[in-house]
N, C-alpha and C positions, 0 to 999 in steps of 0.2 A: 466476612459474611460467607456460609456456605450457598452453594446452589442444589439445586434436585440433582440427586447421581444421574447418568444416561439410561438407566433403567427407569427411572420411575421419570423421567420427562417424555420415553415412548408411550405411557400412561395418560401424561397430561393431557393429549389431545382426544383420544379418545373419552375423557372423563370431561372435559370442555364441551364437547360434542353432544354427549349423554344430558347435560344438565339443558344444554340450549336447546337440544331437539322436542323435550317435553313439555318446555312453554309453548301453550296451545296458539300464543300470538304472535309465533315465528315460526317461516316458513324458511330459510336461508341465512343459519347462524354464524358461520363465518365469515363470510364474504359479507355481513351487513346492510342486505338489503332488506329494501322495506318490503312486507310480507306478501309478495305477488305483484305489487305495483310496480307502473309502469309509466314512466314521463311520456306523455304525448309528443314531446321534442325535446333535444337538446338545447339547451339553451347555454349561452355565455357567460362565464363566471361574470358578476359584477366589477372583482379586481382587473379581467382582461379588456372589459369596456374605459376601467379607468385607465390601463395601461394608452392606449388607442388614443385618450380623447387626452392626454398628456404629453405621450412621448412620440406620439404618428403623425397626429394631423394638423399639429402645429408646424413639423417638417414639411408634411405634404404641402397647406397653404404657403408659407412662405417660398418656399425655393423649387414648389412643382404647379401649382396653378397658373402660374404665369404664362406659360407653352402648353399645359394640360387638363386645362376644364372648361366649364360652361362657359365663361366671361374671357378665355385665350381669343384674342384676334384673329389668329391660328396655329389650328388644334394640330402641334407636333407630332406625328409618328400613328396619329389616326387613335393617339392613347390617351383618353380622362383618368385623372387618377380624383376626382371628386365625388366620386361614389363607391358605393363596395362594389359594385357589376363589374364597373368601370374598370378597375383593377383586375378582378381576377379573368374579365373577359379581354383587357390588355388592348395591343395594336398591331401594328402591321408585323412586330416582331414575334407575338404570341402573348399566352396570359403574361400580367406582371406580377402576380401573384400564385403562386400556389400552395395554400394553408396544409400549415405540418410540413412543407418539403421547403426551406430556406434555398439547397442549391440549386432546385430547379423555377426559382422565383428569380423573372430579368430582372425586377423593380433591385435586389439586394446588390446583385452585380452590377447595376449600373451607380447606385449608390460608391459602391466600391471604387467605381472606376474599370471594372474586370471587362475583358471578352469585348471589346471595344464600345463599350457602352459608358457612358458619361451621366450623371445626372447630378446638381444640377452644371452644365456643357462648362468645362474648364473649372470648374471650385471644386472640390473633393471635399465632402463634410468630415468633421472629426469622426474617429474609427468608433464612438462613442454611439454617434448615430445608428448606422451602421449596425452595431451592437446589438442596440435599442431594436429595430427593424429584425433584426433573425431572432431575436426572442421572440419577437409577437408573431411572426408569420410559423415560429417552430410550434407554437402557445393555440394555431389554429386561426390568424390570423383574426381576429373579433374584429367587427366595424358594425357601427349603428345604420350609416348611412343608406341613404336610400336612393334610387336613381336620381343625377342630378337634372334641373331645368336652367332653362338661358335665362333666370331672372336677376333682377341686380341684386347683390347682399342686402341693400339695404331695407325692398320690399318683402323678400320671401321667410323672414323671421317674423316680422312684426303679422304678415297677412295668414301665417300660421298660428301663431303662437297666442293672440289675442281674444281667441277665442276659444282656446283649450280649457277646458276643464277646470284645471288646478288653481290657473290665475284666476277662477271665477269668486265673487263673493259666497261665501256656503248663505246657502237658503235656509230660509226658517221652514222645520219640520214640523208640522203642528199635530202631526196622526203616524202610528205604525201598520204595519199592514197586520189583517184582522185573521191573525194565526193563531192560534189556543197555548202561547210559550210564558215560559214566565217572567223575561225580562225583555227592554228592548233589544238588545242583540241578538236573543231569542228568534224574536218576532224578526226578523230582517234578515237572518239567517235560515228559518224555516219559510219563509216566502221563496226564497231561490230554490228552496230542496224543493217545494211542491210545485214550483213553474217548470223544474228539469223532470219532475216526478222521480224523488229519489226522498229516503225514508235516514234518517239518523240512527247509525249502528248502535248497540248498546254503551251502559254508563261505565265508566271504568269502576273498576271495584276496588273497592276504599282503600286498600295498601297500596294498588297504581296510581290513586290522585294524591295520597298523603306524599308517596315520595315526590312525585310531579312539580305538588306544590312548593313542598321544598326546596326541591333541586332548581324551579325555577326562581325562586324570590328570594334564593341565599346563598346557593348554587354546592350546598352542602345535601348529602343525603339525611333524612332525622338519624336520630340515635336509637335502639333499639327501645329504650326509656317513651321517649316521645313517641315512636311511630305505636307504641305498646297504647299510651295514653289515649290514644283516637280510635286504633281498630278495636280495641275490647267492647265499644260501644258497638259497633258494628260487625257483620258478619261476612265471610267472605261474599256469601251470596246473595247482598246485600247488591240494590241498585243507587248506593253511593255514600256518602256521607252526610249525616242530618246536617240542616243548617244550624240547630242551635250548638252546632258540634263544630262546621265547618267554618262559621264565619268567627269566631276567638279564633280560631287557630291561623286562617289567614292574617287578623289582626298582630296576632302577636309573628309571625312573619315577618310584615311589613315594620314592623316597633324594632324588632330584631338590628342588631349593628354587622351583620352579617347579609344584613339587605343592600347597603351602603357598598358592601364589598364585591357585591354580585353587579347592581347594577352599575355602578360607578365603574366596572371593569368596561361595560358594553359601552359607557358615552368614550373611555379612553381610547377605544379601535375610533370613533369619530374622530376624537382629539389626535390622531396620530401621534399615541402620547410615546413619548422614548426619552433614555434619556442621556444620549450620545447625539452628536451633530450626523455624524453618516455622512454621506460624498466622499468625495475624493481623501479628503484628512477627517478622520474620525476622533472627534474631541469630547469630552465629560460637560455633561451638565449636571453637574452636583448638586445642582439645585431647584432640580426639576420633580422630585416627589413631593414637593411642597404643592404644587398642583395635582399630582396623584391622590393628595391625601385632602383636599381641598372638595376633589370632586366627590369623594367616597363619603365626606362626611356631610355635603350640600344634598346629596342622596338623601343620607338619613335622618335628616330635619327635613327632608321634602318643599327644598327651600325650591317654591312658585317657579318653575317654569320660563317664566317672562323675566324672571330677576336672574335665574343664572345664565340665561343668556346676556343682558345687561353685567353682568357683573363680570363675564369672559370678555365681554369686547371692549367694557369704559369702564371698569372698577373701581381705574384710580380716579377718576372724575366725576366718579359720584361720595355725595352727604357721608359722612360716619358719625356715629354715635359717639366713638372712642378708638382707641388705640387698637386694642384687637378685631372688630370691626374692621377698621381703616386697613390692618396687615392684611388678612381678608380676602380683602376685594381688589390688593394690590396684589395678593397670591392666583387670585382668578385669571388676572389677564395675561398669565403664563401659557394660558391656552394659547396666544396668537405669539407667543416667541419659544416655544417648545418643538417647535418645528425643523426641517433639515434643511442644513447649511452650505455651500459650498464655498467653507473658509479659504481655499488656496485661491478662488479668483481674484486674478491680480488688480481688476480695475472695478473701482470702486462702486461706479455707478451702474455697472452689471451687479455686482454683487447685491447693491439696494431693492434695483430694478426684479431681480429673482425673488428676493423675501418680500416683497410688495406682493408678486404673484402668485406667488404660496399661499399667503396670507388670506386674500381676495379667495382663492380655490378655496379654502378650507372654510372660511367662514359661509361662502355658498353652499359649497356641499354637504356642511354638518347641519344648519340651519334653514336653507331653504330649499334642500334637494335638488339643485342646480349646478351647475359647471361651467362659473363666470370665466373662469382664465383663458378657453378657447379665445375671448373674444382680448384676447391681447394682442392677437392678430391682425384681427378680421371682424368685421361685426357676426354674431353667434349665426350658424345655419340654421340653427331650431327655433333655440328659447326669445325671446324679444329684450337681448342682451345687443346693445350694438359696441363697436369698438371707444366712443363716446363716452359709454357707461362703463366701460371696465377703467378707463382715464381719469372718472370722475372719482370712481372710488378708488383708485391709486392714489390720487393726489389726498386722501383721508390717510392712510396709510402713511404716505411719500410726509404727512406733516406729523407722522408718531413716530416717538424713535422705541426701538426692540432694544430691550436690554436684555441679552441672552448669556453672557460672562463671555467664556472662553481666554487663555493667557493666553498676551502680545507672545509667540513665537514666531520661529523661522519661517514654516511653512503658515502661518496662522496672520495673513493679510487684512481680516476682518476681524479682529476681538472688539468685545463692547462692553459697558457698565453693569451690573445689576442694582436691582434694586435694592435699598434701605429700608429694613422692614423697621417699626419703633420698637426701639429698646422694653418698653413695658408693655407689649402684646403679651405677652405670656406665652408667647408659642415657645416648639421646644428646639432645639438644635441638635445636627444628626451628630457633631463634634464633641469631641472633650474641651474642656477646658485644657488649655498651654499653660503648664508650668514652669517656673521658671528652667529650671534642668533644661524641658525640652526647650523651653524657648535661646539658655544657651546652646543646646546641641544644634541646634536649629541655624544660629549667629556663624558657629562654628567652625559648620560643612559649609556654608555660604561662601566664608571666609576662605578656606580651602581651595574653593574652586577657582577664587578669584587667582590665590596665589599659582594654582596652577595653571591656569590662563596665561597669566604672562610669565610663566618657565616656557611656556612650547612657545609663546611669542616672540620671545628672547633667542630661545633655536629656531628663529626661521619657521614654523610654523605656519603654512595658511589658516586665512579664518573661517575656511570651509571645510577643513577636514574634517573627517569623523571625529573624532574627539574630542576639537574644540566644538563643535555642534554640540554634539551630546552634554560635556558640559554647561555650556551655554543652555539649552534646555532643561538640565537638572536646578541650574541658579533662578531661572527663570519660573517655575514650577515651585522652590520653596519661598522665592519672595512671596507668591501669591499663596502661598499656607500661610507666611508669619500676618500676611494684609489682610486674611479672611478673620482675623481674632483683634480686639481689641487690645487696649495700653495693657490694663490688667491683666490678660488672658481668657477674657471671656469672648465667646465666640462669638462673630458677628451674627446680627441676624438678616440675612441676604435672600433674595426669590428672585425669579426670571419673570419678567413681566413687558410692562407698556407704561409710556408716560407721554405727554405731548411735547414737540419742538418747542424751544422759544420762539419761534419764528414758523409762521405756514407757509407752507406754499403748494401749488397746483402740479398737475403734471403735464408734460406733454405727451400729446398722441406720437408714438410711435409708429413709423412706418413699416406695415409689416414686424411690428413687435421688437425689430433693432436699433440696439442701444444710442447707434451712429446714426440716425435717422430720425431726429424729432422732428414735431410738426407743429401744428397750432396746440396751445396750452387752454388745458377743459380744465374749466372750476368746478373745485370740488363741488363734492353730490352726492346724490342716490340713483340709482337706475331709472330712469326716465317714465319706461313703459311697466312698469310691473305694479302691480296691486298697492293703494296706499302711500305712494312715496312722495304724495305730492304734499302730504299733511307737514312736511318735515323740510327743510329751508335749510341748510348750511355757512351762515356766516361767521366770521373771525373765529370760529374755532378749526380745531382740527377735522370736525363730523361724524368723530366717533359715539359721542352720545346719539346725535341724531341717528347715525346707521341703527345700534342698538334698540334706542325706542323703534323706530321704523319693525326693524324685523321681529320686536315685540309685541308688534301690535296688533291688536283683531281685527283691523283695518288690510293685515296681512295674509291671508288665509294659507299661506304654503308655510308657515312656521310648525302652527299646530295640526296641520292635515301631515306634516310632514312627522312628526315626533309621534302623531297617534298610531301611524302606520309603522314605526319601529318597533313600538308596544307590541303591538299586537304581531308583528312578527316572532321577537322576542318569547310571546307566551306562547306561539301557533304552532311557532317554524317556518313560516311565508306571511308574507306583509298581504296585507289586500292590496295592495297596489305593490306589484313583486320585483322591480325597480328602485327599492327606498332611499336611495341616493339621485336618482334621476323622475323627479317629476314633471319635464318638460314633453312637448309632444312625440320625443324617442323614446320616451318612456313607454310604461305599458298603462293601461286603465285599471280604476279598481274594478274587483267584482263585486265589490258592496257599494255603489260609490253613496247610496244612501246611507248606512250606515258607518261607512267613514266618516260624512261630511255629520252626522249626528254624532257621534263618539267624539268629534273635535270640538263642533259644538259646548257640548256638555265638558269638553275637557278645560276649556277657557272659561264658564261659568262655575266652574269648579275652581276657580282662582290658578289653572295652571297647575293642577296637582297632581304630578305621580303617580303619587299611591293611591289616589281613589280613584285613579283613569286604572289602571292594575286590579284594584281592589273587583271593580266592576267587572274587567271582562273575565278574572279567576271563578268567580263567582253565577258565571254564566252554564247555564247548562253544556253549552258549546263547548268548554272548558273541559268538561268534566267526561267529554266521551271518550270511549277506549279505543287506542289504535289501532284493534281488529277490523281488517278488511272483509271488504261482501261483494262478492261476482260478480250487482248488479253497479255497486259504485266504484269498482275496480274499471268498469266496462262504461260507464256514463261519464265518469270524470276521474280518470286515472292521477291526474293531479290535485287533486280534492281542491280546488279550491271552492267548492259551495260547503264545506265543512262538516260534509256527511259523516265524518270521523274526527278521532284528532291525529293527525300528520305523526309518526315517529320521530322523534329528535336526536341525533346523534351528539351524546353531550361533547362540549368543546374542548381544549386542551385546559383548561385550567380547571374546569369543574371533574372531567378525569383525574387529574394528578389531584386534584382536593378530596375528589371522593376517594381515594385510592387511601389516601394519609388520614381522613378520617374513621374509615371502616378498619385500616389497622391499629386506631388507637394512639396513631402517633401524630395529626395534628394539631400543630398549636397556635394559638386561637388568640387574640389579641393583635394589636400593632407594633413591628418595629418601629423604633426612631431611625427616620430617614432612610437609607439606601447603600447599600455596597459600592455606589459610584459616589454618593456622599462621602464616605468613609475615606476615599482614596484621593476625592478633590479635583480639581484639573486638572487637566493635563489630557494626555491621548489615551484613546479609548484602549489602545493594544495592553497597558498596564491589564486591565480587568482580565487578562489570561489568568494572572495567577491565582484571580478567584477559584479556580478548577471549578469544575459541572456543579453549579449553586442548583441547580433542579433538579439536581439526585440526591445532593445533601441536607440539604434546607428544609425544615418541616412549618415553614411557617405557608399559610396562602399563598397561591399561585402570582395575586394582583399585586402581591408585595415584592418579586423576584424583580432582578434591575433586567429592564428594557434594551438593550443595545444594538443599536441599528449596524446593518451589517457583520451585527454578532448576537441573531438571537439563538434564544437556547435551542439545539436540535429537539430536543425531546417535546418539544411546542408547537413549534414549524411540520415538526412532522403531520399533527392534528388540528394543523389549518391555521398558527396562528399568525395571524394579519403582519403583511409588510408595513412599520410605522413610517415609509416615503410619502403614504396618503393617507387622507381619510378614507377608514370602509366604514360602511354600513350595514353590510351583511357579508357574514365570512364566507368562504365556501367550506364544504364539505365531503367529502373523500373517503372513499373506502378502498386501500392500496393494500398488498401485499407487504410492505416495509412495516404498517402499523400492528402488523398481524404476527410480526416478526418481531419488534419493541415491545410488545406483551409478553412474548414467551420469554426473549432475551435479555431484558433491561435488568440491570443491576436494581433499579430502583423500585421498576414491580417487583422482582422479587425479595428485596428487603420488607417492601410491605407487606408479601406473602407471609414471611417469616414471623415478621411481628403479629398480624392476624393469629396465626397458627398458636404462637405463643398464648394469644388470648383465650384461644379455647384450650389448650390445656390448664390453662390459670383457672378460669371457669367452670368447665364442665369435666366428670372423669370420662365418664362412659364416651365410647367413639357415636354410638347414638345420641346422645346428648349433646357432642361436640360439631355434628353435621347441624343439628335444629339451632342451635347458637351462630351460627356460622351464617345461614340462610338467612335470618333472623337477622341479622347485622351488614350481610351483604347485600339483601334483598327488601329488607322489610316484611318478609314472609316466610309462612313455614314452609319446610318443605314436601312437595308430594310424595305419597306413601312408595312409589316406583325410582322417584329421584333419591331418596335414603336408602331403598336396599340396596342398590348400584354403587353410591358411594359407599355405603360401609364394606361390599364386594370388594370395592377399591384400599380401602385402608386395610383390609385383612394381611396378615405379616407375610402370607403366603404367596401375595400379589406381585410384591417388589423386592426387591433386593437387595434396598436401600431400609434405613429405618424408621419409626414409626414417623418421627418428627418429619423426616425429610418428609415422609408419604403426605402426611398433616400439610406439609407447604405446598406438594406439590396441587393438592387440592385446594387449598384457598386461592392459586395460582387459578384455577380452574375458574374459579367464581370470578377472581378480576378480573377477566379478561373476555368472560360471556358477552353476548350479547346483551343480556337484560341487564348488566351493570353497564355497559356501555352507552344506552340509549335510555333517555329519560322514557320512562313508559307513558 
């Protein structure tokens, strides 16, 4: 693959420059800021709140509350470490915190044990903690909390919390407020414009909402075919798109199998989907795409809502029709064993104890916008979570067993079952068939290792040296190839999932959440105080069906206020409630909260459906405005949230590298079978090195590349994408000088330059003709009569040094890497 000579890459930037300064709806093209606007505050990544409320303040309560907060007998050192003030305003020694500066934080040093400070007095935490604490304080330190009072745990969640908002039942809305708009989101969005006295900027023009739509409902930009089919009807000067024009084209959107792979990408950042174990020993779950491809496809049948949550938490406990059916919904509940492991823990009932607590996290956090696992501790500070209810729903758990695979090895303390999917599902398998050959090459080497096993045994040999390890590990890795294939050689068909115990049992409360410290045994349950729960009765079973109806139910209002406010983020760029993982009272409030609680509403009367909760708010004038800012709403609401505009969106890492490989002609479109971590089977994740950079070479979808925890791909990460340790629900977003730098540099944009370039010489002769193809492809639009002299300026043989071709790439280099391809308009 060539690259631009150094002459004509001194070009690139000034011709990058050139193309983004004449879009009239950018004011600051490289650097990627939105056009004048201005955040009212800095606010906290969501990832650095969930760092805090997982890896801080569970340390804190346990082994610092005791001598240092509300409820100490007495307050040690004159220091609370149970609030944020508390902290950074510290004690007689000085702050304990100071955010961004780890060495001059006591709280690290005494952790450590450093500068004769002790915390907690004679125990040293593992350096792990430690760790954990100079991340977060290097990270800016994030804390929710708020000054603490002397009240006991047990009042000050419930006397908060009970009357928040969220746990409320949504009210019946019988009237909209009497605004001249055309739908109800309309009408409840133009109330708040006219209560702030603020006026709705103009509509976006029809090549901005064509690609919009696209990009957001399929996460592809159109083809030049398509975006051709819609604007011919319309003109640029047009204030929008007809409806008899707009609404088939969202239809056929949503119908799209590329809708599937858009959204189903956004529930996998919930699902913390990956598909490596991560921790300490990092191991292959081979058979974790079977839930990837479970969710993308539940997407696009628009399978209710209420059922794919039932069918991730109880699948295998619910009715089937038949056999593919039944695989299914045993593929579903891969959700709650796809999760990260820490197979080296040596004793047993920690390592349970931890995947209960995961489990519990993730199922609140994706589904109810809450953050049960604090209360593994402690009864929750906020939410009306007590330590009770997090017991009850362990012991739901504590009676399921995770069948995640993983091979019995050395370092590998915890391996487990998977599941049997039925032979006549008709599903496909990521394997070949074993032939006999390989199945005797297979006998072979097995054979081999053994014999050489006991040569080095014979010499003296220990059984821990390198090499008998390592063999041992190689024999161990192909027993479990020849056991994944049937008598015949046909491949088993296996998924990571959930099944129930033969036997239930309860948990006990945990004292202070260690292992070594039970207490009285809570039968299983539901959470006591939260909306609903009381419909639902857990006896002789496990309670997983019961948890799922519960949390399915309308009887629940934080399920569906919670899911509607992801939507609309998803389409907006900010949630109405801008929290949408935390709806408790740390959270923030909507600023629609009527129209939330209506849009939820109607989203459950709508049978729980996707695409017409979608269909509606795309379809909204709100939708459809341009992201051109105005002095007066720069100046009255710098963070839009009354939606005087529509917010810029900085596309993600995946709709980047997809829209990159489809505007050069080179994505390909369809599903693989199964996964590159399929292909290689168990074992330790470190094998998949020799995949080399799968997301430079690969032209398939981004949502198709293998996940691996503690190895995801750079080129991803760099563009925000989500650490699968948690659940996120909103990425963040970043604009760094290293992304600005993988544009110009990247082998793999520039491969796509090249292939671009290639198109328009295929296409077009003339270099005028080759600029309008180009814009046209990369933009959805022609180009302006200023933007075409300058590049043809640029392509002239006179300009560079280098030749035409190169010129030709170095210019479609130009277009990837703009701004207006980079941000959805």
């Amino acid at each position: 693959m060539s690259r631009p000579t150094s002459g004509l890459r001194l070009f690139l930037t000034p011709v990058f420059s050139l193309i983004m300064g004449l879009n009239p709806f950018v004011d600051r093209a490289w650097a990627g800021d939105d056009a004048g606007a201005q955040k009212s505050e800095e606010k906290p990544l969501p990832a650095d709140l969930d760092f805090f409320e997982t890896k801080i303040r569970p340390v804190l309560v346990v082994h610092c509350h005791e001598c240092h907060s509300a409820l100490a007998k007495e307050l040690k050192g004159k220091l609370r470490v149970d609030s944020r003030e508390g902290l950074r305003r510290g004690g007689e020694s000085g702050p304990a915190v100071t955010p961004g500066n780890p060495a001059a934080s006591l709280l690290l040093a005494a952790l450590r044990h450093e500068d004769g400070l002790e915390m907690p007095p004679g125990k040293k935490l593992p350096a792990s903690v430690a760790a954990d604490f100079e991340r977060w304080i290097q990270r800016g330190a994030s804390d929710p909390r708020a000054e603490a009072n002397p009240v006991t745990p047990q009042d000050e969640p419930l006397k908060i919390a009970l009357s928040h908002w969220s746990f409320q039942p949504m009210p019946d809305i019988h009237h909209d407020p009497e605004v001249g708009s055309s739908t109800d989101i309309d009408r409840w969005i133009d109330a708040g414009l006219k209560q702030a006295g603020l006026t709705q900027g103009r509509p976006a023009r029809p090549h901005e909402l064509v690609r919009r739509l696209y990009l957001d409902l399929t996460g592809l930009p159109p083809t030049m075919e398509e975006a051709a089919q819609i604007l011919n009807s319309s003109s640029e000067e047009s204030r929008g798109v007809a409806p008899d024009v707009l609404e088939p084209l969202v239809d056929r959107l949503l119908s799209s199998s590329r809708f599937g792979e858009r959204w189903g990408r956004h529930w996998l950042d919930v699902a913390r989907y990956a598909e490596t174990s991560g921790r300490q020993v990092n191991f292959n779950y081979p058979q974790a795409w079977r839930y990837r491809d479970w969710v993308i496809d539940a997407f696009n049948r628009d399978l209710p809502f209420n059922d794919f949550i039932r069918h991730q938490i109880a699948g295998d406990l619910l009715p089937a029709t038949d056999s593919a059916q039944r695989a299914l919904q045993l593929i579903a509940t891969g959700f709650l064993a796809i999760g990260p492991k820490s197979h080296a823990e040596e004793n047993p009932k920690q390592f349970a104890a931890d995947v209960i607590d995961e489990q519990i996290d993730t199922v609140s956090r994706a589904f109810l916008g809450l953050s049960m696992a604090c209360a593994r501790c402690h009864d929750h500070r906020t939410d009306p979570v007590t330590q009770r209810d997090y017991y009850a729903l362990a012991g739901i758990f504590r009676s399921t067993r995770t069948c995640g695979g993983t091979i019995s090895v050395l370092t590998n303390n915890n391996p487990s079952e998977l599941l049997t999917l039925p032979r006549d599902s008709g599903l496909p398998s990521a394997l070949k068939p074993l032939t006999s050959d390989d199945r005797q090459r297979l006998d072979k080497e097995m054979a081999d290792i053994l014999v050489r096993i006991q040569e080095l045994n014979r010499k003296g040999e220990l059984q821990g040296s390198p090499e008998i390890v390592g063999l041992a590990i190689r024999l161990v890795t192909l027993q479990n190839q020849v056991a994944s294939y049937e008598r015949d050689g046909t491949p088993k068909l296996l998924a990571m999932g959930l099944k129930d115990r033969p036997q239930m049992s309860n948990a006990p409360l945990l004292i202070r959440g260690e292992i070594d410290r039970p207490g009285e045994v809570v039968p299983r349950g539901l959470p006591a105080h939260l909306p609903g729960t009381s419909t639902w009765t857990v006896q002789g079973t496990s309670g997983r069906i019961e948890l799922a109806n519960w949390i399915a139910s309308p009887a629940n209002p934080l399920t569906a206020r919670v899911h509607v406010n992801r939507v609309w983020m998803h389409l907006t760029g900010e949630g109405l409630v801008t929290t949408p993982d935390n709806f408790g009272p740390s959270g923030q409030a909507p600023s629609h909260p009527e129209l939330l609680d209506r849009l939820a509403a109607g989203f459950i009367a709508d049978g729980w459906s996707t695409k017409r909760l979608i269909r509606r708010i795309v379809l909204s004038g709100m939708y459809a405005l341009s992201t051109e800012s105005t002095p007066e709403g720069l100046d009255r609401d710098p963070d839009n949230r009354l939606h005087w505009r529509m917010s810029p969106v900085r596309l993600d890492a995946e709709a980047l590298r997809d829209g990159m490989l489809a505007t050069s002609g080179r994505l390909t479109t369809g599903r693989p079978t199964g996964s590159p971590v399929a292909h290689f089977g168990e074992g330790f994740a470190v094998v998949l090195g020799l995949l080399g950079p799968l997301d430079q070479s690969s032209t398939n979808r981004s949502v198709y590349l293998p996940v691996m925890r503690g190895a995801l791909f750079p080129s991803l990460t760099l563009f925000n994408f989500p650490d699968p340790e948690t659940s996120t629900a909103q990425r963040a977003s970043t604009t760094v000088p290293s992304q600005a730098l993988f544009l110009l540099n990247s082998p793999f944009v520039i491969k796509q330059s090249e292939a671009l370039a290639d198109l328009l010489q295929k296409h077009a002769e003339s270099q005028d003709a080759q600029i309008r193809f180009a814009f046209q492809r990369a933009y959805s639009r022609r180009p302006a009569d200023e933007e075409l002299s300058q590049a043809l300026a640029f392509l002239k043989p006179s300009a560079t040094n280098g030749s035409p071709r190169d010129a030709l790439t170095a210019f479609c280099q130009s277009l990837l890497m703009s701004r207006e391809f980079l941000y959805r308009p």
